[in-house]
C-alpha positions as a printed Julia matrix, in Angstrom:
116×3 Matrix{Float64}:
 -41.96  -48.91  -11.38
 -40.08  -51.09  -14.1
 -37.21  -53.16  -13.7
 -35.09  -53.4   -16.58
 -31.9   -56.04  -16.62
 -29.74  -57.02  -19.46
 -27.58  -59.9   -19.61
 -25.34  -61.64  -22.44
 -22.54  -59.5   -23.11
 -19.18  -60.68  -23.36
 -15.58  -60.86  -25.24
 -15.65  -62.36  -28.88
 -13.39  -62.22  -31.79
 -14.22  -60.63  -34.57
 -16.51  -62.05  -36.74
 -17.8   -64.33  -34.01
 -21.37  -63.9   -32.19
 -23.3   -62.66  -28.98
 -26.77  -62.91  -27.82
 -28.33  -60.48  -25.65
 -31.16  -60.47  -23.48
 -33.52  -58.11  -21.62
 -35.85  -58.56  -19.38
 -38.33  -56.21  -18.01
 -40.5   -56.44  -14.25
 -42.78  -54.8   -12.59
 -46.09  -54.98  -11.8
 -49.85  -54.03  -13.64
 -47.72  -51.99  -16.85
 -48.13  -51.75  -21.08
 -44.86  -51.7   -23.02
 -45.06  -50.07  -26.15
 -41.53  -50.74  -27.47
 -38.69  -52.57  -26.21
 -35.05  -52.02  -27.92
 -31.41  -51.41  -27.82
 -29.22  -48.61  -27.81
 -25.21  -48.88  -27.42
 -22.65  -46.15  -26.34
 -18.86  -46.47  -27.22
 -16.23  -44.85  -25.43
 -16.32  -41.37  -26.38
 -19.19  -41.4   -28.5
 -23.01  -40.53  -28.26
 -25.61  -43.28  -27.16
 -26.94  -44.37  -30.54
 -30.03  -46.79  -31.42
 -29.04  -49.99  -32.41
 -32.63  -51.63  -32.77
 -36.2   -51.51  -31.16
 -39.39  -53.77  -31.71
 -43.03  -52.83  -31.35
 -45.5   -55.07  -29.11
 -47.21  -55.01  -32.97
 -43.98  -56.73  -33.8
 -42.42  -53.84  -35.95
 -38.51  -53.64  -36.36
 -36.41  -50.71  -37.13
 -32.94  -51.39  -37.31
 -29.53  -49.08  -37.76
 -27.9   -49.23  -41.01
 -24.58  -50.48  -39.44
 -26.33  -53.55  -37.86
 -28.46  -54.27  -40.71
 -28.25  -57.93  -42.18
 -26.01  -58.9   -38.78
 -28.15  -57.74  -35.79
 -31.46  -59.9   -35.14
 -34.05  -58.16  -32.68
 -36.78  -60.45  -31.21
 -38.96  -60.53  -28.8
 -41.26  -62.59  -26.12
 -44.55  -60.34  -25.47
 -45.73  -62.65  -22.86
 -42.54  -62.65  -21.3
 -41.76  -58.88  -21.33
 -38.22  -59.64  -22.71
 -36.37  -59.05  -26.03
 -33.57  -60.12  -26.94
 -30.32  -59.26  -29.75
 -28.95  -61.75  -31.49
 -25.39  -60.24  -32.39
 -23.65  -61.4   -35.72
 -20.64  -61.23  -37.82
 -19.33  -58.75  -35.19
 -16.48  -56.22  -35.54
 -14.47  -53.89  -33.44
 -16.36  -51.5   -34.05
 -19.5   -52.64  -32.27
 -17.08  -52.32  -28.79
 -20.08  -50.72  -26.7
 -21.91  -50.96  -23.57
 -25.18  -52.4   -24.66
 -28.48  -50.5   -23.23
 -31.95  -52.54  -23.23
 -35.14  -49.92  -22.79
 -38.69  -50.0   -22.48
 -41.12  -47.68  -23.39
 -44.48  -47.5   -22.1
 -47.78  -45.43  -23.04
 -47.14  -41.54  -22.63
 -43.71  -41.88  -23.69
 -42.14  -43.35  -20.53
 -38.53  -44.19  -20.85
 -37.01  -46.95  -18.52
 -33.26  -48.25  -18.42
 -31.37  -50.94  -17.85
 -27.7   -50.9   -16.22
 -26.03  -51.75  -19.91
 -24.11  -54.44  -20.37
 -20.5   -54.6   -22.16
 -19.93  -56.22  -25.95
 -16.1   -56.46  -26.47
 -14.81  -57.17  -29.82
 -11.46  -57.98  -30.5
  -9.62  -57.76  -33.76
């Protein structure tokens, strides 16, 4: 089994910055990928950004050139650093892991609250 647990959310002003972090636990697994995805009240989870264990980065178009996704291998953490934020990016915050075979694993979400 795999522990997942965010932490780092917060209140800012817009335009200010967040940093989030994610760490994973368990014992004897692989992670293939570890992201971020974010779900706004009343709207669809969407993917915010996800890094390989190769090191590989995809990132939305709405965070691109403000979101920073990193990541500690040996550590089984990654972590968002949260820029130039705006109202819009008002979400719950989800960290996941994905291991060989396509295993998805959660954390509880944490909440990002910008204010105008």
């Amino acid at each position: 089994q795999v522990q997942v647990v965010e932490s780092g959310g917060g209140l800012v002003e817009a335009g200010g910055s967040l940093r989030l972090s994610c760490a994973a636990s368990g014992s004897g697994f692989n992670i293939n990928a570890m992201g971020w995805y974010r779900q706004a009240p009343g709207k669809q989870r969407e993917l915010v950004a996800t890094v390989t264990n190769g090191g590989r980065k995809n990132y939305a178009n709405f965070v691109k050139g403000r979101f920073t996704i990193s990541s500690d291998n040996a550590k089984n953490t990654v972590y968002l650093q949260m820029n130039s934020l705006k109202p819009d990016d008002t979400a719950v915050y989800y960290c996941y892991v994905e291991r060989p075979g396509g295993y998805l694993y959660w954390g509880q979400g944490t909440q990002v609250t910008v204010s105008s």
